[in-house]
Every structure is written in structure tokens, then in C-alpha cells.
C-alpha positions in Angstrom: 23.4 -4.0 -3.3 25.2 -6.1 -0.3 23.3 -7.5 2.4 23.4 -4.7 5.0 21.6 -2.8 2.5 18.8 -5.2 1.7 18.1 -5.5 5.2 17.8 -1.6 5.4 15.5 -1.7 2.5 13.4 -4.5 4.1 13.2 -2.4 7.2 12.3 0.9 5.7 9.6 -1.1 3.7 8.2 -3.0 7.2 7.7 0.3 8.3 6.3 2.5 6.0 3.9 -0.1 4.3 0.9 0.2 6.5 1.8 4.1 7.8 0.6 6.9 5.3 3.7 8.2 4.4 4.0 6.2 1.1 6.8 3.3 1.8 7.6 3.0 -2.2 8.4 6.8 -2.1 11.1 6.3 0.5 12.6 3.3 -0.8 13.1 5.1 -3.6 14.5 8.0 -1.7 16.8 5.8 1.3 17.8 3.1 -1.8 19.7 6.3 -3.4 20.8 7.4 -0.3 22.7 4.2 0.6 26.5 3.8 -0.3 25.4 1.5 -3.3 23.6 4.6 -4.8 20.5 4.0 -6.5 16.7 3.1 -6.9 16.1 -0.2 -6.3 12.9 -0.5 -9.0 9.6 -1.1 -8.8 10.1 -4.7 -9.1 12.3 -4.7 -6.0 9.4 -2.5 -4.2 6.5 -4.8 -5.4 8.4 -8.3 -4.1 9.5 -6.7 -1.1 5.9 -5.8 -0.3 4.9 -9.9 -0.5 6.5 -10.0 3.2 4.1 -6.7 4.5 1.3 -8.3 2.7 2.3 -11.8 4.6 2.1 -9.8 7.7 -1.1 -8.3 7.3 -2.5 -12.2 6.1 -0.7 -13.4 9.7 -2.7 -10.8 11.6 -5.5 -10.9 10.0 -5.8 -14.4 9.4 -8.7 -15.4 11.5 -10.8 -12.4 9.9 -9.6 -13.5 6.6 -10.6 -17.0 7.3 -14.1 -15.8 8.6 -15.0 -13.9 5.3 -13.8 -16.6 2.6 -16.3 -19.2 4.5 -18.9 -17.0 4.6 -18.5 -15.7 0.9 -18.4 -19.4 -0.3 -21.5 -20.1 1.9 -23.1 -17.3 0.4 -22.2 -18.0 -2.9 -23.6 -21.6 -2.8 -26.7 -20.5 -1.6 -26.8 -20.9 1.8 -28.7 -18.0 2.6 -30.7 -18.0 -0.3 -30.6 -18.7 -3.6 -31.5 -15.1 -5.5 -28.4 -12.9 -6.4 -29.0 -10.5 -3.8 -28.3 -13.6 -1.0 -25.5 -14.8 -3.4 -24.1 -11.6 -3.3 -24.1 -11.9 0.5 -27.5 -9.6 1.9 -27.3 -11.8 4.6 -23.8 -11.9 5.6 -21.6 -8.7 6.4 -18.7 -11.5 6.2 -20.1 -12.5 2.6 -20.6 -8.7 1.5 -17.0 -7.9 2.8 -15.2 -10.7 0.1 -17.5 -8.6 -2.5 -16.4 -5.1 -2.2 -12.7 -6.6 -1.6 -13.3 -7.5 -4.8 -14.6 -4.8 -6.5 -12.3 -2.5 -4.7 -9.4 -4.7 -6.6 -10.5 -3.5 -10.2 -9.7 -0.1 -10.2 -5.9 -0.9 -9.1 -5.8 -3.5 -11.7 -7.1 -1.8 -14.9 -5.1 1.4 -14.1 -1.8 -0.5 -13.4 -2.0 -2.9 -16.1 -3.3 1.0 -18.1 0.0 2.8 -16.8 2.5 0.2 -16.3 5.3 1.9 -18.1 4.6 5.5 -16.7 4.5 3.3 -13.0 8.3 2.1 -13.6 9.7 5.2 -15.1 8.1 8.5 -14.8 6.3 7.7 -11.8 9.5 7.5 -10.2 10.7 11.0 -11.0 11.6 13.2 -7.2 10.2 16.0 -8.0 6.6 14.5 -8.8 7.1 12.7 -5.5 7.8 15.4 -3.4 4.6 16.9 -5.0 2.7 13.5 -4.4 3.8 13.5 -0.6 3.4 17.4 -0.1 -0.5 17.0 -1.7 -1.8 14.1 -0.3 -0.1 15.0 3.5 -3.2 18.3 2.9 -5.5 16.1 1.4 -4.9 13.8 4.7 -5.0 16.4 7.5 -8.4 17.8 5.7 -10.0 14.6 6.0 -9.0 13.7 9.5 -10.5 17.3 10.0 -13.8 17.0 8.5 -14.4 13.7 8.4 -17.7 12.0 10.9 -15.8 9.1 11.8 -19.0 7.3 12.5 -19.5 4.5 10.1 -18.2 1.0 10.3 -17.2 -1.6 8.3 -20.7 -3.1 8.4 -21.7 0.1 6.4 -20.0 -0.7 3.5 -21.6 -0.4 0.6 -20.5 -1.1 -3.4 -20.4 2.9 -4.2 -17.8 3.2 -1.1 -15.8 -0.1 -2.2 -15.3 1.2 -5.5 -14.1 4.9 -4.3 -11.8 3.2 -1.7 -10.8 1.0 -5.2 -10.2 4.6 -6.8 -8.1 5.9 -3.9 -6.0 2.7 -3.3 -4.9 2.9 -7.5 -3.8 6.4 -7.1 -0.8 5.0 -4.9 1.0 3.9 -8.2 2.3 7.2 -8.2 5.2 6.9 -5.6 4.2 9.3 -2.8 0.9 8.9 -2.6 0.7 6.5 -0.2 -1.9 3.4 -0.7 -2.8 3.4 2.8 -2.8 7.0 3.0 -5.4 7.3 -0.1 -7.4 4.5 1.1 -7.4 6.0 4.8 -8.4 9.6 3.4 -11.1 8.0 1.2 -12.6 6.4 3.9 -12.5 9.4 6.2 -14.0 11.4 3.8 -16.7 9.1 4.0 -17.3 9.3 7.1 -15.6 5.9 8.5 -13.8 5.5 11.7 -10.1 6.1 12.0 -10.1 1.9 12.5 -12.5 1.1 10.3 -10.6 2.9 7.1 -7.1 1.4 8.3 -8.8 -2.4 8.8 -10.3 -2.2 4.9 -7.0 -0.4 3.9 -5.6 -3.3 5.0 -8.1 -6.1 3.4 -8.1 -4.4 0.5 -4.1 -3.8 -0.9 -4.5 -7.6 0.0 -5.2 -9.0 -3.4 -3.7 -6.5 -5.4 -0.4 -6.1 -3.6 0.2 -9.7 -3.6 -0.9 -10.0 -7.3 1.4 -7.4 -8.0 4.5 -8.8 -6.4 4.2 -12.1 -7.7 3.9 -10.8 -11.3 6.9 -8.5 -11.2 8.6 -11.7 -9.4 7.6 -14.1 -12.5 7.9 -11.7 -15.0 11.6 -10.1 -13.7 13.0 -13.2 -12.3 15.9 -13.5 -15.0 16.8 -9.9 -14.7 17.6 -10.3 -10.4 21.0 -10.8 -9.7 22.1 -9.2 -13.8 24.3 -5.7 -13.8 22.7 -3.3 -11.8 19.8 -5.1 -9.9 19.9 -7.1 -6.9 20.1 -10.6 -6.6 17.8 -13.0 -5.8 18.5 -14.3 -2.2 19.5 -10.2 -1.6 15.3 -9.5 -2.2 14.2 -12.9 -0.2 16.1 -11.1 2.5 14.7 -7.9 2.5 11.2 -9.5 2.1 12.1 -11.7 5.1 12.8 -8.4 7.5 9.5 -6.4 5.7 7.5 -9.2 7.1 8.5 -9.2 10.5 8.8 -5.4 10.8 5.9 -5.0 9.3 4.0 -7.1 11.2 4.9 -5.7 13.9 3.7 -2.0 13.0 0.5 -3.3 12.3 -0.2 -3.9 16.0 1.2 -0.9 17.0 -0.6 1.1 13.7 -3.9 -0.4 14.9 -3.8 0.8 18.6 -2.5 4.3 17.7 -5.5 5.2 15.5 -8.3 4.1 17.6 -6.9 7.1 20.0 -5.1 9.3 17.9 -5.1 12.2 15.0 -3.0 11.6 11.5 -2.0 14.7 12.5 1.6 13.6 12.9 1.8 11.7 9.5 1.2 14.9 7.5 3.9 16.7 9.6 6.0 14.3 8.5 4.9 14.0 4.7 5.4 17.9 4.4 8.6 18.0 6.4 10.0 14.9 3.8 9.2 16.3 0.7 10.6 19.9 1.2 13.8 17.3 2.5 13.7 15.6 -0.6 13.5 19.1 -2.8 16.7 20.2 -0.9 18.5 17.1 -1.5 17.6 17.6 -5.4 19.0 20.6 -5.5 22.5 20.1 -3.3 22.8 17.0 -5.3 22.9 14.4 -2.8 19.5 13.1 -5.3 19.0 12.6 -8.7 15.0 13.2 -9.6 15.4 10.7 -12.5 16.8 7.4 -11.6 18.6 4.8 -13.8 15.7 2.8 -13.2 12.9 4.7 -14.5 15.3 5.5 -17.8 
């Protein structure tokens, strides 16, 4: 990988992160692409998703703030000192930290469960194109159908846990972990805004848990024959964080007004692309990397 590369990376990542098009999916699709030919890992994809995750604790940081003081008020019994207070009945801010929580589990069990499948047959094309192809329907449906009434206010533990649910099935490249958490929500009868803002809070934990294990566990192998270096993934986690930062600002004003109509366009159009690419050989489904 040379540096022009790792910057493309880092920008493909900014901006697919937070959009429901599934940004490990085309990293793993542009990194085979690129002159250097070939996928760049999971542990590439989970440290270069440290910088979106910076981004999202830049623009949310203020909320953030808000809901750790009020879950550590809560906690201490400043609204009371029975479990329900502790568990924050009388903070929204308090309840929030508490289904962020137990929205982290499901992600955790099933990727600690499925760690080997995640880094190797995961990765396989064909079951992404079938990933992107499913979950752009599943999308479209729930934008469709969905109330798009409820707020974040109106989150309870039974809808923490199925956002949890939706969220873990983005280990599977293609699925998209802000496209499953989005289509959860709407399916539940959240806002457009409201499903995007918890998507958002909720990868929080478990992305950044996630890149900073595969960066302690595979930080001997960066820079050994056929992985990147080092300073190469700094670099493209440098320009994820400032592109991505950036789409969340634009991501956020787009779906107060508009349809997701446009994202399952795109997540059919790519995965009939990547079959055809498959099959003229400009793509091999089964990467060194997931051997």
C-alpha cells in the first residue's frame, strides 16, 4: 500500500461510515480495486474506523458530555436511591447511557462468537453483494412502512436491545451498521433523525472497542509482507476522521427532509456492479486476507 492509497482508503471509509451503504463492504471492494490489489483486512477496516468514531465523539461531544453526567448522577442516587432511579426513571440523559449499553452486548457476544468467520468468510464478494442487495429491500421497506413518530425519549430496553441486534448483524461486510440500526429503528416506528442520532451513539462503544483491540492485538503484524504499515493506517484514520466528520453534518440535515430512497438505489446498483466485476475478473470473491 503507498500513501496515495491509504489516503483513498481513509476517504472511502469517511464517507461510507455513517451512510447505509456499508463502508467495510467497499473498502473491501475499492482496496482490490487500487493498483496495489488487494483487501486491506478487517484489522485495517476496524482501526481506520477509530477516526469516524472520533468524528462522531467531536460532534456529538456536548450530548455525550450531557448523558455521562447524568448517568453518574443517576447512578449515585441523585434522583433516588431504588434501582428504578439508579437506572435513570428520572433522567432521559441517565436512561440513554443504559440502553447504549445494553445495545453494546449483542455486538460484543456475537463478534467475540464469530471472530474467525468475521475475518475470512465474512469477507467473501459474493455474500457481500447478497448482504448489500438484501438489506438495500429490507431498507426501502422500512422507510416505506415505518410511523416515523417516536423519539429518542421513547426509548425503551426491548428497542435498545433490537437496535443491539441490528447493529451486530453489520459484521457481515455489506450489511451496513448504520443501515441495520437505521432499518431497526424505522421499523419501530422512530424518526428518520432519531434512528441515525442512536445509530450514531450506539457503534460508539463498540466501534471504538473494536478498533483498539485489532490495533493491540495486530500491531506486530502492520508494516510485515502484505499489510500496511503503521504510519500508512494513522494516515488513513487521520482523513476518515475529517471526512467523516464532515458527512455527519451533511448526513444529519439530509434525513430530517429526505427518503433513503437513494441509498437503496445505490446498494442494488453496487452489488449487481460487484457480481459483474466477479465474473470479468477485475475481483476475486475470496481475498488473501480472509484465507
Amino acid at each position: 500500500m503507498t500513501w496515495w492509497e491509504a489516503v483513498v482508503l481513509g476517504l472511502v471509509q469517511g464517507l461510507t461510515e455513517f451512510l447505509p451503504v456499508s463502508s467495510s463492504a467497499h473498502l473491501r471492494i475499492v482496496g482490490e480495486l487500487l493498483p496495489g490489489g488487494g483487501d486491506p483486512g478487517a484489522a485495517f477496516t476496524a482501526v481506520t474506523q477509530i477516526g469516524t468514531e472520533a468524528a462522531v465523539l467531536l460532534y456529538f461531544r456536548r450530548d455525550i458530555a450531557r448523558i455521562c453526567v447524568a448517568w453518574w448522577r443517576a447512578l449515585t442516587g441523585a434522583h433516588g436511591t431504588g434501582r428504578r432511579e439508579r437506572l435513570g426513571a428520572g433522567d432521559p440523559d441517565a436512561r440513554m447511557a443504559w440502553w447504549i449499553a445494553l445495545g453494546s452486548v449483542p455486538i460484543v457476544v456475537l463478534g467475540l462468537a464469530f471472530e474467525d468467520s468475521i475475518t475470512g468468510p465474512f469477507r467473501n464478494l459474493y455474500l457481500v453483494a447478497v448482504t448489500l442487495a438484501v438489506f438495500a429491500v429490507a431498507l426501502g421497506w422500512a422507510d416505506r412502512v415505518g410511523a416515523k413518530t417516536r423519539t429518542l425519549d421513547q426509548l425503551t430496553g426491548r428497542d435498545a436491545v433490537l437496535f443491539g441486534l441490528a447493529q451486530a448483524m453489520a459484521l457481515v461486510p455489506g450489511v451496513s451498521r448504520s443501515g441495520g440500526t437505521i432499518t431497526a429503528g424505522l421499523l419501530l416506528g422512530y424518526t428518520r433523525e432519531a434512528a441515525a442520532r442512536y445509530s450514531f451513539l450506539l457503534a460508539i462503544p463498540a466501534v471504538l472497542g473494536s478498533g483498539l483491540q485489532q490495533l493491540v492485538t495486530s500491531l506486530d503484524d502492520f508494516g510485515s509482507a502484505g499489510t500496511p504499515s503503521l504510519g500508512l493506517i494513522v494516515l488513513a484514520t487521520v482523513v476518515a476522521f475529517a471526512v467523516g466528520y464532515l458527512v455527519i453534518i451533511a448526513f444529519l440535515k439530509i434525513v430530517s427532509g429526505y427518503s433513503y430512497q437513494p441509498f437503496v438505489v445505490y446498494r442494488l446498483a453496487l452489488a449487481v456492479v460487484v457480481v459483474l466485476l466477479i465474473w470479468v475478473g477485475a475481483l476475486e470473491p475470496v481475498s488473501d486476507a480472509a484465507v
